[in-house]
N, C-alpha and C positions, 0 to 999 in steps of 0.2 A: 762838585755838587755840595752844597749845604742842606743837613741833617739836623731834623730836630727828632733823635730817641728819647722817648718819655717812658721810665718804664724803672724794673728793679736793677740795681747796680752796688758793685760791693762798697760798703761791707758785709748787704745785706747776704746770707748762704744761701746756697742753691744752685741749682742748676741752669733757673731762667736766668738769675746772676751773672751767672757764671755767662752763656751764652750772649747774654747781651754786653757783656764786657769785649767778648773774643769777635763781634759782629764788629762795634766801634769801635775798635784795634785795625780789623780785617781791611775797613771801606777807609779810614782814616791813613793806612800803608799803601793803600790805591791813589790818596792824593785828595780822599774827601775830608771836609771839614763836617766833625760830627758833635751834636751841642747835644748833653747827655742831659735830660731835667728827671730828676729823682728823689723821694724822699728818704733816702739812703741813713741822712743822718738818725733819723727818727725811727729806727729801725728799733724792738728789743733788745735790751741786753743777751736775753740765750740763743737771738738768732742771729748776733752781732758777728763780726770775722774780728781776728785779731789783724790790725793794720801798723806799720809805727812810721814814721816823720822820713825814712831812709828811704820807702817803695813811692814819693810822689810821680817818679819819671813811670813807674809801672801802670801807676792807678790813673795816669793822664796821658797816655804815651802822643809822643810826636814823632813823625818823619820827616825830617830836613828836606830827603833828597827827593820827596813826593810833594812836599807844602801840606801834608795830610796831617792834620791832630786832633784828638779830642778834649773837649774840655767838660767837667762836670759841673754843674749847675743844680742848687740845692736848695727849696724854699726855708725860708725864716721858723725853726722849730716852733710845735708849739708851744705857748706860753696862757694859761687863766688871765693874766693881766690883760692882755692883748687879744686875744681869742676864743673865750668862754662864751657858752650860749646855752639854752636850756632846753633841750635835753642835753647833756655836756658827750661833744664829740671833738675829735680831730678835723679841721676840715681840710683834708688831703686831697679830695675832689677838685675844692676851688686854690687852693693854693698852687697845686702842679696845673690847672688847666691856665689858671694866669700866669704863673711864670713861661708855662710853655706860650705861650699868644706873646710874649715880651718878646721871649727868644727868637722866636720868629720874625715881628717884625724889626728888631734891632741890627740880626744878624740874615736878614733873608734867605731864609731858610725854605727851600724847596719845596720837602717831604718832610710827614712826620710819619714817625715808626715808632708805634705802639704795642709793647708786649704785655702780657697778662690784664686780665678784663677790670680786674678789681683793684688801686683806682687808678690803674695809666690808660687803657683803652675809653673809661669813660674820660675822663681829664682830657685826652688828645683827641676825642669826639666836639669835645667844647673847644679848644685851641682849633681846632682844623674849621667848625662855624664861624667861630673869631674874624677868622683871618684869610679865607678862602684858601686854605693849602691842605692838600690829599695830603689823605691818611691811608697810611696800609698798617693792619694788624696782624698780630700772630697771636695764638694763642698756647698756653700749658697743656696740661692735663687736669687738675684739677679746678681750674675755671672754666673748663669746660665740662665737666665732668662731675663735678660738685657743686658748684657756686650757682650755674647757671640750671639746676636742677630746680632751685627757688623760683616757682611763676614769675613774681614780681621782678628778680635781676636778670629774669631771661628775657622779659620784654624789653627791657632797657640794652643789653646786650643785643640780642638781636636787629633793635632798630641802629645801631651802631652798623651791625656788622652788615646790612642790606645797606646802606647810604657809604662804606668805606670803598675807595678806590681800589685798592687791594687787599685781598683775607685771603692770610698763608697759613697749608695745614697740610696733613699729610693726605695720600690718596687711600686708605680704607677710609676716611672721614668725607671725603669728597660729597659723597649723597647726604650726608645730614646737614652740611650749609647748601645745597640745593636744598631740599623740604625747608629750612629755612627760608627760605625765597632772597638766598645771596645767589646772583649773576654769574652763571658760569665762566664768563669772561673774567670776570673778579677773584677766582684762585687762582693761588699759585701753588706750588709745592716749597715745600721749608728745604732750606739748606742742610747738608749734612752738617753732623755735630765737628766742630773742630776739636783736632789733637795735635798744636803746636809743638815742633819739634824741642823749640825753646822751656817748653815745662812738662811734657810727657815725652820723656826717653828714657831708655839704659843708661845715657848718659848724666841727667839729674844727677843734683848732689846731697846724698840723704842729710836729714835733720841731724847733726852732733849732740850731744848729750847733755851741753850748757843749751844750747838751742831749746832743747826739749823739757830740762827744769826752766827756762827763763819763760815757756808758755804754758807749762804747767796749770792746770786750774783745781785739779783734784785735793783732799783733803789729806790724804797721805804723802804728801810729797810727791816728787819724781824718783822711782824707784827703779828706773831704766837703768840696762847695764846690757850695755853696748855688747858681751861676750856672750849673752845669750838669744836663743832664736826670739824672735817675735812677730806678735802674731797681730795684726792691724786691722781696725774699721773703720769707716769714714762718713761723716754725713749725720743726715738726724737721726738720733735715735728712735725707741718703740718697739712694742711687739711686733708688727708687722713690718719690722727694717730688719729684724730676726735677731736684732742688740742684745736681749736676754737668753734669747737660745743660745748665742756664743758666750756668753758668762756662763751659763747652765751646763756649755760643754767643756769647757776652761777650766771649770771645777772638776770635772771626773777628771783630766790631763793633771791638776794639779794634785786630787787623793791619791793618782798611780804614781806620788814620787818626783814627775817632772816640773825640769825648770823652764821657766820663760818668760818673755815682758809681753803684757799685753797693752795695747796702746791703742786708746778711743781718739781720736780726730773728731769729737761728736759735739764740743761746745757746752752752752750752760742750761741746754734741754735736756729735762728730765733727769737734771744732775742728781736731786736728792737721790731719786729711786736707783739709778745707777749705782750711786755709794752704799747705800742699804745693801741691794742685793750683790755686790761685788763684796762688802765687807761679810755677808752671810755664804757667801762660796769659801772663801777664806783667797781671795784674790787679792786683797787691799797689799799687800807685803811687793807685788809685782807688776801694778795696773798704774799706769798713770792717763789721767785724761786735757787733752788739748784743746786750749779754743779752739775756732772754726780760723781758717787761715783764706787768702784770696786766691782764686782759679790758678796764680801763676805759680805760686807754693805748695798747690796740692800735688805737683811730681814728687815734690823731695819728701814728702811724706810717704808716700807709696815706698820710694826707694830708699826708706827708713825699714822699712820691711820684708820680714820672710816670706809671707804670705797675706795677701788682705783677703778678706771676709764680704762677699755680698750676698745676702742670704734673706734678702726681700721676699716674703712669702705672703699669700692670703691677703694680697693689696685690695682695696676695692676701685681703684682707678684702674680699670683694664688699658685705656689705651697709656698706662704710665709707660714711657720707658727710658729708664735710667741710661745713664752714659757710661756709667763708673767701672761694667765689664769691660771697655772698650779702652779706657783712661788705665787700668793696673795691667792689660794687656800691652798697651803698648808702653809701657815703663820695664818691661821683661818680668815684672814681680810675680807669683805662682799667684792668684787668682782660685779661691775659695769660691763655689757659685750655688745656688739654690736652685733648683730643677726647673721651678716658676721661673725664673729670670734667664735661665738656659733657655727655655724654650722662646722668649722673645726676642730672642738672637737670630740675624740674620744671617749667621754664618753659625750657627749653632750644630750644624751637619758636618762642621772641619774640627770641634771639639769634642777632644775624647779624656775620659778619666782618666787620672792617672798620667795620662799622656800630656797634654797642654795643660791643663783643668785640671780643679776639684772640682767633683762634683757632688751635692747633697742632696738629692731627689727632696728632701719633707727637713726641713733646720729644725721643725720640734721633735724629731727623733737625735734627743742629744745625744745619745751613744754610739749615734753613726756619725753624727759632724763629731766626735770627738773623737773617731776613729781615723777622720780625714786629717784634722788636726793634728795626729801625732805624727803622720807621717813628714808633718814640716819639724815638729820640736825635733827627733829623732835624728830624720837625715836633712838636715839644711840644706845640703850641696844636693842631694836629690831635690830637694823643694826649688833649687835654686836651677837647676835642669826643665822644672816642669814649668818655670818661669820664665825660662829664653828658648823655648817650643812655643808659648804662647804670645812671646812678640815677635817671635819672627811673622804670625798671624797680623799683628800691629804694622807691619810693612804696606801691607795690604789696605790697611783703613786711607778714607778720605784724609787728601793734605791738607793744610791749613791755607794753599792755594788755591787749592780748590774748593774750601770755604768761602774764601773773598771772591773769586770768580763768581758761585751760586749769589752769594750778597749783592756782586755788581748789576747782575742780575736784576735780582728783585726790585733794586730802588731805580731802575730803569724802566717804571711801570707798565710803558708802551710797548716795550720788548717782550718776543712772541716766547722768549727764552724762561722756562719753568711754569707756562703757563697750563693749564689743565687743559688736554686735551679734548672736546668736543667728539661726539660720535659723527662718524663718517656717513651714512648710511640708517635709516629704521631699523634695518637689522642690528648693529653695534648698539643703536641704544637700546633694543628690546632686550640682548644679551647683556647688557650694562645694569637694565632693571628687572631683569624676569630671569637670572643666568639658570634658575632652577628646571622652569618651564622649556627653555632651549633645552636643556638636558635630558629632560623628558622625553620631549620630540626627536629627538637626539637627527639618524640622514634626514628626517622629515621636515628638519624645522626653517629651511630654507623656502621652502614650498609653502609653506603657513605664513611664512613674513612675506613672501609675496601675494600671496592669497587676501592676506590683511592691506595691504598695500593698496590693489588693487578696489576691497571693499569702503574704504573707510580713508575720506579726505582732510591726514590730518595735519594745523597747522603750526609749524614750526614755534609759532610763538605762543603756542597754548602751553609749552613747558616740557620736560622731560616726563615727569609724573602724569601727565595725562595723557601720552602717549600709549605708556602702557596699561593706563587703568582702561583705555580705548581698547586697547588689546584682549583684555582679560575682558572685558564685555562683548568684542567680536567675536571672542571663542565660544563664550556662551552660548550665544545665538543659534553658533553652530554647532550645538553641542557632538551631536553626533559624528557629523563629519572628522571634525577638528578628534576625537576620542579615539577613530578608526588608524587615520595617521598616527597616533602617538603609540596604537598599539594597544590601550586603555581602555575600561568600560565605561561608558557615559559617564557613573554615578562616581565612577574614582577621579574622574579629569573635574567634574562639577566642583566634589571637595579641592583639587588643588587650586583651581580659579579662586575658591571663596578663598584657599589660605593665601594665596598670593594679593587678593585684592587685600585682605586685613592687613597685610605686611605693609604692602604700599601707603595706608591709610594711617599706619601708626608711624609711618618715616615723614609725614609732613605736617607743620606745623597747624596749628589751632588753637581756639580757646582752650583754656587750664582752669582746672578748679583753684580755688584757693584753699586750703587749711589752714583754718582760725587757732587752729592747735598745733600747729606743727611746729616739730621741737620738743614737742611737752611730753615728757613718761608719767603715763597715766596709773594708779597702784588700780588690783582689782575690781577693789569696790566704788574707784570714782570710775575707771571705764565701764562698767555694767550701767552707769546712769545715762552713757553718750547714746546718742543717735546714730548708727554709722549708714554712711551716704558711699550709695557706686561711684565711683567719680566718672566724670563726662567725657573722660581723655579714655577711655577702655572700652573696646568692642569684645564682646566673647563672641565663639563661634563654636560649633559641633560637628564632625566628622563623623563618617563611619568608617571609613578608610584611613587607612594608616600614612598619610600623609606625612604627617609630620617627620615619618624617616626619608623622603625626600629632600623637605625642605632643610633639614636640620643635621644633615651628615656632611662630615665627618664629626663635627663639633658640635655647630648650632648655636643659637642664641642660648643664652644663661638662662637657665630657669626651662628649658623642653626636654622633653625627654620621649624617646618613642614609643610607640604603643607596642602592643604584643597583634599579633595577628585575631584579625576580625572582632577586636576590642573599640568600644566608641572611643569616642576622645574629648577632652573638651579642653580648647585652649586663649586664653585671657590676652589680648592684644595691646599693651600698656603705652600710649602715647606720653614720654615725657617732655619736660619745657627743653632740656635741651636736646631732644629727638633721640636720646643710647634709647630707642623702644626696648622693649623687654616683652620675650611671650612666655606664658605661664602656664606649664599644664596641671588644669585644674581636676583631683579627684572629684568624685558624686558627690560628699558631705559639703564638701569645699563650695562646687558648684552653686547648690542650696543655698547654702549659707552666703553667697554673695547677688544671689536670686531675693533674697529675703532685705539684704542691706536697701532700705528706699527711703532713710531719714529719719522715718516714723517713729520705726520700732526700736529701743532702747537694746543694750546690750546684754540685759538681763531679760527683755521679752525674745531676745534668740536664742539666747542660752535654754529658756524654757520650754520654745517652742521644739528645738532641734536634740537637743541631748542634754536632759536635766543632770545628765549622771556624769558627764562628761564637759565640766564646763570648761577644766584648767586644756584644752584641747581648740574648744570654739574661742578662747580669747587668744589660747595663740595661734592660731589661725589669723584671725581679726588683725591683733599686733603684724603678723605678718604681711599679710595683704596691705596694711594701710604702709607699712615701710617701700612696700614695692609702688606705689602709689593707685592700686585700685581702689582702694579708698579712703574717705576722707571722713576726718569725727565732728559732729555738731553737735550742740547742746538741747538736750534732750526737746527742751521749749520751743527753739526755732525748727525742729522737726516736725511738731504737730501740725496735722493742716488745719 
């Protein structure tokens, strides 16, 4: 089969990179010919890999003995001469969607496979109109999850991803590209992440010390000395990568006396700040830091190491998840982990402290990560014990064969293989979209879905979503009845109807407000001039019953929280553009105050109206609510009616 992937490919860092390299390796060792179209070269400098003239067989690999290879394919950089226009942009859009439409028809190319939205999904939206050839996309986390958050690029995305042949995602996502109105026939499930035996093993051969000064990029030199422990991180840096909490812990390891090399794999992001705050730990004498190197290099870095460091905390991408526990597990290296990141493991029930793991519940308590940490400077050979417990864990992960199996898979689009299962039965899907309400009902609920069955003719192609919104209007009806089954009083089964219909109602798509100001950090006294507006994408609703610990146990949606007994409640229903809904429980003031939010009235006539004495409270509040998207700021004049 001929493949046109349109999407990110190294040099560019990362993980989608990274992934769509190991995809085009995977189907290309199967025997497919894969045409990679990418703006690779045009990549920044601090998110650049370091590459050199030696790895071309890497970065293009071929298999003789399949007829499988890939080739890369890269548009004409840009150039003012040749490419200026005013407002002055890159045009990455039209330049990958024509190359991709060339490759296509040049090379007849099948399928296109399009990763991350922004701009290879739109580009391979335009090449696949071109030229009549499906598209299947996949998406990140953070094009989902951030990018698509913008009304404007969710409408453009969305209409992509309803007209695409295939959209690959995982299955907690499944119901947000339903409320989408993407075709359930049209998911598939994503392939597991591959760990190539050929660059993550025991086996790997660490980086040598001329290795490590010749990539050197930090300002001190290469101060690496191969005789003592070291302590590794890999990836972009940030607060929230926990980059600084391991310098901040590095530094008490360093005031107690000890020696050791510390070694960033982090590239030429946020280099300054890096060197600042390493040279004010007093870490510059033993820190050296690395460009970013290509997926098939990052084992010999790991096994450059005592211990590596992933200490991801306080992401705002819930559904992020990193690969990188999985990549230093199976290289046998002891595995430093952050609590947060522990717990999005799927095997995180088989790691124990001390034992496989590091574990750091909270990376800004530096005194505890520098307590984990010593345990590597100290005893290496323990460290190095706690690091061949945690790959023999690596035995167990998905092969790199069974990576290209799941790939063969996917780009075999008619194939019934990874597709999203459809519910069997009214019942599967009522527990698919109501699993609360089943739980409620708990031996009863059998008898309810045929009750509904029996009352209510509904049709198949009215959708999933309006199946159960039928449902939650059939019990109504029945109030009583339906109340007597579950065991419940009228007025408590009433409240969980309403909170389940709101739920339902913020999981499917709709118009969006737009914010004419969004982005913009407003100081106090120009937001006391705005107008704030409820936005149109928000239902509130009011309980008297303590629902919400129903719906929202063990966890819950971010932002609820449950009541205390025979406490009202009031809780905010936030439909976003790319449907992560969000519900909010709303105190009394709060309530008010977005009761009062209708355009008009300026944020200084709320401030006046609600708590003169309290205003540094009602704007954060406001600042608040408008980051969650209840609402939105106008200028004071387009508010007046």
């Amino acid at each position: 089969m001929k493949i046109c992937f349109v999407g990110k490919y190294p040099p560019i860092e990362g993980g989608v990179s990274a992934q769509n390299y190991w995809a085009a390796a995977a189907l290309a060792s199967r025997g497919h010919e894969v045409y990679v179209v990418t703006n690779s070269n045009e990549v920044e400098e601090r998110f650049r890999q370091r590459l050199d003239g030696a790895e071309a067989a890497d970065y293009e690999p071929q298999f003789p003995a399949t007829g499988g290879a890939v080739r890369v394919i890269r548009p004409e950089p840009m150039t003012p001469r040749r490419m200026a226009h005013i407002p002055s942009s890159n045009p990455s859009v039209s330049k990958l969607a024509g190359l991709a439409a060339a490759t296509i028809r040049e090379n007849g190319c099948e399928l296109i496979v399009a990763y991350y939205f922004e701009p290879y999904v739109v580009a391979g939206h335009l090449a696949s109109t071109f030229t009549g050839t499906p598209m299947m996309v996949e998406h990140a986390g953070s094009d989902l999850d951030r990018l698509m958050r913008v009304p404007e690029l969710a409408t453009v995305y969305k209409e992509i991803l309803r007209s695409a042949a295939t959209v690959v995602t995982k299955p907690s996502l499944v119901h947000r590209f339903l409320g989408m109105g993407v075709a359930r026939e049209a998911l598939r499930f994503g392939p597991p992440y591959p760990l190539p035996t050929s660059a993550f093993s025991p086996e790997a051969v660490p980086l040598d010390p001329g290795e490590i000064a010749a990539a050197s990029i930090d300002e001190f030199g290469s101060r690496f000395d191969p005789a003592l422990p070291t302590i590794g991180m890999y990836g972009k840096p940030g607060d929230r990568k926990g980059t600084f909490d391991l310098i901040a812990a590095l530094a008490v390891l360093a005031g107690r006396g000890l020696r050791f090399n510390a070694l960033f794999l982090s590239g030429r992001s946020q280099l300054d700040r890096m060197r600042a705050d390493l040279r004010a730990a007093g870490l510059a004498d033993r820190t050296t830091i690395l460009d970013f190197v290509p997926p098939w290099r990052v084992g010999r870095f790991i096994r450059t190491c005592d211990a590596v460091c992933f200490l991801e905390r306080d992401f705002p991408i819930g559904i992020h998840g990193p690969v990188v526990p999985r990549e230093v597990l199976a290289c046998g290296v002891c595995l430093v982990l952050s609590g947060e990141i522990l717990e999005k493991q799927s095997y995180a029930h088989r790691l124990t402290d001390q034992g496989n793991v590091l574990v750091v519940t909270d990376p800004k308590e530096h005194e505890k990560l520098a307590a984990q940490l010593e345990i590597v400077v100290r005893d290496p050979a323990g460290a190095a014990r706690i690091g061949a417990a945690g790959g023999a864990l690596g035995a167990d992960f998905d092969s790199f064969e069974t990576f290209a199996d799941a790939w063969e898979s996917l780009v075999d689009i008619e194939s019934p293989a990874r597709r999203v299962p459809a519910p069997r039965t009214t019942a599967d899907l009522l527990v698919e979209f109501t699993p609360k309400l089943a739980e409620l009902f708990g031996p009863a609920w059998p008898g309810v879905v045929v009750e509904f069955e029996a009352a209510c003719d509904i049709d198949a192609a009215s959708g999933d979503f309006a199946a159960a919104e039928a449902f939650c209007q059939h019990l109504t009806r029945r109030l009583d009845q339906a109340a007597l089954a579950a065991g419940v009083s009228p007025a408590y089964l009433a409240d969980a109807l309403r909170f389940q219909q709101a739920r339902l109602w913020a999981s499917q798509d709709g118009p969006h407000d737009r914010d004419g100001h969004a982005g913009i950090r407003f100081s106090p006294a120009l937001l006391r001039q705005m107008a704030p507006r409820r936005a149109g994408t928000v239902r509130v609703e009011s309980f008297d019953h303590n629902v919400t610990d129903l719906f929202c146990r063990p966890t819950g949606p971010v932002g609820v929280r449950t009541t205390q007994p025979g406490e009202r409640s009031v809780v905010c229903f936030v439909r976003r553009p790319n449907l992560d809904h969000r519900e909010l429980r709303l105190n009394a003031a709060t309530d008010r105050l977005l009761d009062l939010c209708d355009g008009h009235r300026t944020v200084g006539d709320l401030v006046a109206a609600l708590a003169p004495a309290a205003e540094a409270d009602v704007l954060r509040a406001l600042v608040d609510l408008r980051r969650e998207g209840v609402v939105v700021l106008e200028d004071a004049a387009q508010g007046t009616p």
